[in-house]
N, C-alpha and C positions, 0 to 999 in steps of 0.2 A: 297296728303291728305290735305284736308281743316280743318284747326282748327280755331274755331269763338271765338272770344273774352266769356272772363269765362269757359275756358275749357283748357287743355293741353295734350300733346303727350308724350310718352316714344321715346329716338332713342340711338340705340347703336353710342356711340361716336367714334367706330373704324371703321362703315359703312360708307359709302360716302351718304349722303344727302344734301338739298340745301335748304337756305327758303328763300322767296319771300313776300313780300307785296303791296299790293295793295294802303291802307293808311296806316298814322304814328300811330305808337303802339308800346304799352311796352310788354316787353317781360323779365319772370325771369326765371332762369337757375337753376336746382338743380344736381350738379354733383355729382357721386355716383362712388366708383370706381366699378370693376366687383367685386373682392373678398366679401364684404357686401353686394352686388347685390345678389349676386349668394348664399350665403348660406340663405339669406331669401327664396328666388323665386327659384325653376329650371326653364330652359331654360327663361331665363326672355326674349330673342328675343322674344318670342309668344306674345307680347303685343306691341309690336312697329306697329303693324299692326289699332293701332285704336286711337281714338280720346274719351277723359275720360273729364265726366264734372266734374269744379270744382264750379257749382251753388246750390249746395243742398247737403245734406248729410255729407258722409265722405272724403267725394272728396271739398266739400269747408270748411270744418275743417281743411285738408291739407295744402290748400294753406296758409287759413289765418294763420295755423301756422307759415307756411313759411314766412310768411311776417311780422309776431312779433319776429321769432329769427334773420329775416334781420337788422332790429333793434336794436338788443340788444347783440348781439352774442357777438360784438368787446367787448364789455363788463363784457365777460364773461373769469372765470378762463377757462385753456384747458380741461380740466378734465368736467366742465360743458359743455361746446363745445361741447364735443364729444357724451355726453350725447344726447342734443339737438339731435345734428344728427341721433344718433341710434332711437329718438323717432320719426323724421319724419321720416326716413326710415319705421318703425312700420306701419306708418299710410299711405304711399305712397303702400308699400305690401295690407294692405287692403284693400284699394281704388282698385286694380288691380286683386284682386283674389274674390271680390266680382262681378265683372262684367260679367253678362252673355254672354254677346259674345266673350269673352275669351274663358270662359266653353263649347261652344256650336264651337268652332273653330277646336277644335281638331276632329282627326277622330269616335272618341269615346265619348260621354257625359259624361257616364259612368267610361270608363278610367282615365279621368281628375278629374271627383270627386272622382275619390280612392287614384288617385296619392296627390291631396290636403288636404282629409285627414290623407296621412299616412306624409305628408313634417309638416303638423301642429301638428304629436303625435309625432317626431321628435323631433319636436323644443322645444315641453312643456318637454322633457323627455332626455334632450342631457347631463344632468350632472349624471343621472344612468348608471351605468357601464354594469349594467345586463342588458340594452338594446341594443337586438338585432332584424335580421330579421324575427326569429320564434314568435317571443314577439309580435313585428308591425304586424307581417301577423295575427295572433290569433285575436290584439285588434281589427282588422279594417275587420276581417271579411271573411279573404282570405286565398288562400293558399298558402304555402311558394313559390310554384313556380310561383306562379299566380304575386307575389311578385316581383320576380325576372325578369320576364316577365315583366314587368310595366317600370322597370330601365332600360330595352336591350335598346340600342340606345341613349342615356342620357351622357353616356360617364363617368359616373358613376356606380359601384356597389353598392345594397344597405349600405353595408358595408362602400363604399369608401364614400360614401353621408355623411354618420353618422360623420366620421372621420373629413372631410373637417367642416363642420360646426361646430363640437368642437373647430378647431384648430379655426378658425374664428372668434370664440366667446373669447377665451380665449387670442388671440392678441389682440381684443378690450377694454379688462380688463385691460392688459397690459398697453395698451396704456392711461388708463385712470388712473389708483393708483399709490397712490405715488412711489420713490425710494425705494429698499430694502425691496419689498413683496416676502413673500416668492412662488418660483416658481413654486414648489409642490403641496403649495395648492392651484394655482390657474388651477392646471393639474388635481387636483385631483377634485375639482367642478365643471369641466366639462367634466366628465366620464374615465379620463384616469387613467388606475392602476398604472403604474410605469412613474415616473418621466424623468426615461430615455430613454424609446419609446417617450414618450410626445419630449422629448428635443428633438431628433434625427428628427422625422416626422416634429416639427415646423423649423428646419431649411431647409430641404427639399423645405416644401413648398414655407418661406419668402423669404428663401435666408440666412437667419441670427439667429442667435440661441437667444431664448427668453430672455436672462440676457442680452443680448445687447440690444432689445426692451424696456426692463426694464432699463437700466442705463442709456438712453437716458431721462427720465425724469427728470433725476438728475439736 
């Protein structure tokens, strides 16, 4: 793949790839891990396949933002840091789900646009508890099975989708507010009813139970 100067690539960091130049040039890195990858975007691989300009639009808002928090970051509390990052992550998802040949890659056009906007009524709607998959199918249009159909292969349920990006959200809080928040509420803001499914599923997933993420601030 040729990428020209004022443009950049997505590549999974766990694939084998190679880069090569021809003349000297800069080149800047934005690491992401999968877990914030993945509850923004599904199957984010479907975008390593192309080449995104960063000369126009929101694709060069990105970079130069990147290029003003390269600047400033070390100067920033962690708590602001992380911020930073959740916001170019924001604006790198945009850049990537606005581009037509993303959309137009898959076997379905069609598909792709139901699938993105049921991940964006998601994400507007992930601290409601009453959201589920009868809810998503109704708003967007479909029918429940039609729903369900959309997720076969993803490696997710809609259900399981819902779930992982709560928990996601809510380690990134974590990660960001002082010591000594309570745990509850930050379980309960983003859609969980009991505190002790919430506890149990986030250790699951991190490895580590959320008061340990939490005292780590200390």
């Amino acid at each position: 793949m040729n990428c020209p100067p004022g443009h950049f690539i997505v590549e999974q960091g766990d694939a084998p790839y190679q880069f090569g130049y021809t003349t000297p040039n800069d080149m800047w890195v934005f690491k992401v891990p999968e877990g914030p990858m993945k509850s923004r975007i599904r199957r984010p691989e479907r975008y390593s396949q192309h080449c995104f300009s960063a000369q126009e639009g929101i694709g060069c808002a990105f970079v130069d933002f990147l290029k003003i928090c390269s600047q400033h970051v070390n100067d920033c509390r962690v708590e602001d840091q992380s911020r930073l990052f959740e916001q170019a992550l924001s604006m790198l998802s945009m850049v990537l789900e606005q581009d037509e040949r993303v959309l137009n890659s898959d076997q379905s056009h069609m598909k792709t646009a139901h699938l993105m906007r049921i991940e964006r009524y998601i994400s507007a709607n992930l601290g409601d508890p009453e959201l589920s998959p009868a809810r998503i199918a109704s708003f967007c249009g479909i029918s429940l099975r039609y729903l369900h159909k959309l997720f076969a292969g993803s490696g997710y349920t809609v259900g399981e989708w819902i779930r992982a990006q709560r928990l996601e959200a809510a380690h990134r809080e974590l990660e960001t507010l002082p010591a000594g928040i309570n745990i509850g509420e930050v379980a309960y803001r983003w859609g969980f009813t009991e505190q002790a499914q919430f506890s149990r599923v986030f250790r699951r997933r991190f490895g580590y139970s959320a008061s340990e993420l939490r005292d780590r601030q200390m």
